[in-house]
Residue frames as a rotation matrix with the C-alpha (Angstrom) as fourth column:
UNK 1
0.188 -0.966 0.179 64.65
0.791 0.041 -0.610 91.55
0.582 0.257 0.772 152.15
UNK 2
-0.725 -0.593 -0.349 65.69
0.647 -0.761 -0.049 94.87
-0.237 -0.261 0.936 152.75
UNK 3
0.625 0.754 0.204 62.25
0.764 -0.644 0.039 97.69
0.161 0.132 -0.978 152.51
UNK 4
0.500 -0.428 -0.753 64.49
0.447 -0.617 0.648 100.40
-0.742 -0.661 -0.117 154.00
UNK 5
0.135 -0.949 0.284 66.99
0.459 0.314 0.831 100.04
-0.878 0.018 0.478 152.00
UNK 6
0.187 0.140 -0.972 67.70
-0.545 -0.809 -0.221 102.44
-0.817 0.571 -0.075 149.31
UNK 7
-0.968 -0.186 -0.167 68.64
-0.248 0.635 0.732 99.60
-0.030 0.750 -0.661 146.49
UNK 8
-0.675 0.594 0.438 64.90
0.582 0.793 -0.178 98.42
-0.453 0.135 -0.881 146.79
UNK 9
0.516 0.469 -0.716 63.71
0.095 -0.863 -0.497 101.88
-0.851 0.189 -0.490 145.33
UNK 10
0.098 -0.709 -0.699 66.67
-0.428 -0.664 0.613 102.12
-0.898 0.239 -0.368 142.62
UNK 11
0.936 0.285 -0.208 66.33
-0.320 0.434 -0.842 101.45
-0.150 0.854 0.498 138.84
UNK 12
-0.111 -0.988 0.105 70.19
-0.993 0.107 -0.042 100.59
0.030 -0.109 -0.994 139.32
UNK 13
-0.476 -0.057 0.877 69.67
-0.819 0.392 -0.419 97.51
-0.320 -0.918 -0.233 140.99
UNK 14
-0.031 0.174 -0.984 69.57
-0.878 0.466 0.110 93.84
0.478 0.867 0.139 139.81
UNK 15
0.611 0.253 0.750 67.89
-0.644 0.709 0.286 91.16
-0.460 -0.658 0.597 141.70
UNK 16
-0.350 -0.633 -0.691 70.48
-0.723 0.651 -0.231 87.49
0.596 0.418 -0.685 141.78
UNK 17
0.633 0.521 0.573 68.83
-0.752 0.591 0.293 84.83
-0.186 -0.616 0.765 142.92
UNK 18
-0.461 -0.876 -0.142 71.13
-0.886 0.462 0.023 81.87
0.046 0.136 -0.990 143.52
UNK 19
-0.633 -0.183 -0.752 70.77
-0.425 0.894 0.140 78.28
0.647 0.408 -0.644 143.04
UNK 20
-0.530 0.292 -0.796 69.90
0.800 0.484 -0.355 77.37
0.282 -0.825 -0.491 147.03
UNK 21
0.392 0.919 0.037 67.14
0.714 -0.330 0.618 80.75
0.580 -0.216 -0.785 146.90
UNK 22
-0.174 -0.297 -0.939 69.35
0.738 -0.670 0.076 83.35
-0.652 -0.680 0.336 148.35
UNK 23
0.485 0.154 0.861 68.80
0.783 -0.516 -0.349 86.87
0.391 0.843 -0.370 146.71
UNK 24
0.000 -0.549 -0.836 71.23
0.587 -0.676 0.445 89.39
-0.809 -0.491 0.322 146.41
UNK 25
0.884 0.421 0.200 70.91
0.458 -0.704 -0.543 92.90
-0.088 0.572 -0.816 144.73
UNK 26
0.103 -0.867 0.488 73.36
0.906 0.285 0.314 93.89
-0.411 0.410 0.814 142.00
UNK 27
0.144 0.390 -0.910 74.51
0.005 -0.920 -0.393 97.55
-0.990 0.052 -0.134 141.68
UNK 28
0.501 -0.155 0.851 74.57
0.861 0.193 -0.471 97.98
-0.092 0.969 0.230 137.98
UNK 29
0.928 -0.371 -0.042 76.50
-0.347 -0.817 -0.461 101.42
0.136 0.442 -0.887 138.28
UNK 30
0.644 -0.763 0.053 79.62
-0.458 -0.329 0.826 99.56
-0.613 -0.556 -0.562 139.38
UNK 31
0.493 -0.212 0.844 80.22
0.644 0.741 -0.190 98.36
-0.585 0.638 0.502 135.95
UNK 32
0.659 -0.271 0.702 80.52
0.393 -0.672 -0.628 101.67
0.641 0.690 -0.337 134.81
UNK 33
0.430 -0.341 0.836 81.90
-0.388 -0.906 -0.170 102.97
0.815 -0.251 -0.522 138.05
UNK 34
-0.100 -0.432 -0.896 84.37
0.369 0.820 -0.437 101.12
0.924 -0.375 0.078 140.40
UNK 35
-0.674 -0.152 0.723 83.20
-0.368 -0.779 -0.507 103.37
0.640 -0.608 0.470 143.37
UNK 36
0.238 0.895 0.378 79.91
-0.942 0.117 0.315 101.67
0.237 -0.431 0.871 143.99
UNK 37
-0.612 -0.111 0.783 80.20
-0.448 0.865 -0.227 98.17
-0.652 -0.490 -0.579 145.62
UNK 38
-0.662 0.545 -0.514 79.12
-0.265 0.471 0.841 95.42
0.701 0.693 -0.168 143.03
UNK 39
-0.061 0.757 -0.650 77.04
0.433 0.607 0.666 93.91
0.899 -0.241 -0.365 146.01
UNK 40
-0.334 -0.463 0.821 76.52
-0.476 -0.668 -0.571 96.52
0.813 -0.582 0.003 148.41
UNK 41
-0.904 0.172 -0.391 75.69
0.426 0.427 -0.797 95.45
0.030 -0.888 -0.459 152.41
UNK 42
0.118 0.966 0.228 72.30
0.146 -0.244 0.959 95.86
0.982 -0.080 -0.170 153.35
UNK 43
0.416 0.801 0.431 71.02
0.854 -0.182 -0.487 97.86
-0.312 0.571 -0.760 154.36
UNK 44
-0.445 -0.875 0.194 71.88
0.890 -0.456 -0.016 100.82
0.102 0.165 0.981 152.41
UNK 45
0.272 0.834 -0.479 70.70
0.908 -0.388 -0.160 103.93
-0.320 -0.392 -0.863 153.85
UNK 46
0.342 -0.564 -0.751 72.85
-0.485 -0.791 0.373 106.58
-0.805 0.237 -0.544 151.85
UNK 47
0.129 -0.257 0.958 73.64
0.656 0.747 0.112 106.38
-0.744 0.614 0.265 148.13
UNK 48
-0.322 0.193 -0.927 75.10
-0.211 -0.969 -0.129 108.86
-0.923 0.154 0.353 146.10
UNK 49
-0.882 0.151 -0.446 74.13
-0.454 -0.028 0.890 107.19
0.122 0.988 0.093 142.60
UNK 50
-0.717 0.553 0.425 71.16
0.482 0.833 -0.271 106.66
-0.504 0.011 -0.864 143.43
UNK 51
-0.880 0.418 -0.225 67.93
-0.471 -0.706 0.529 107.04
0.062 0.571 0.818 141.41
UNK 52
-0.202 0.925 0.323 64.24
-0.612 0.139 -0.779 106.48
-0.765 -0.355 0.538 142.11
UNK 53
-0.994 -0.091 0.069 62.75
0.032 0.353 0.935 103.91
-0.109 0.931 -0.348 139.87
UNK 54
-0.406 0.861 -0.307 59.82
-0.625 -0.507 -0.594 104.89
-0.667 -0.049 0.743 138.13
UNK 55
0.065 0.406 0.911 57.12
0.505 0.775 -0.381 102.19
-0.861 0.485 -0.155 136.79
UNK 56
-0.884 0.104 0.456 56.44
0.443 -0.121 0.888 102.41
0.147 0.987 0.061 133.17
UNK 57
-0.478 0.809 -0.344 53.30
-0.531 -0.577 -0.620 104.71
-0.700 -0.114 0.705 132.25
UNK 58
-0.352 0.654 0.669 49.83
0.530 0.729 -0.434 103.39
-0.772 0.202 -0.603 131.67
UNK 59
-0.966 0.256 0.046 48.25
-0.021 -0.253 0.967 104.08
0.259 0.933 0.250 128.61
UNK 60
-0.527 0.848 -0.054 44.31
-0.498 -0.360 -0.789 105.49
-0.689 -0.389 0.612 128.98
């Protein structure tokens, strides 16, 4: 897709895969906030709501 792209780093951000295999990446702040673009263009190389997603911690 889009490596660069600050949406492929962001815990925001909800893969849609359609019917015919296209995937497009849903901001989830623009439910709460009508500022962000529900589907922004790619790539996005500036974002102020973004946030880093961070994996889930392993247990030892």
């Amino acid at each position: 897709m889009w490596p660069q792209s600050r949406c492929a780093r962001c815990r925001y951000r909800q893969e849609i895969r359609s019917k015919r295999g296209s995937i497009f990446w849903l901001c989830q702040r623009s439910k709460s906030e009508p500022t962000f673009s529900k589907y922004p263009p790619q790539p996005v190389l500036f974002c102020p709501g973004f946030a880093a997603f961070s994996p889930p911690e392993q247990a030892e």
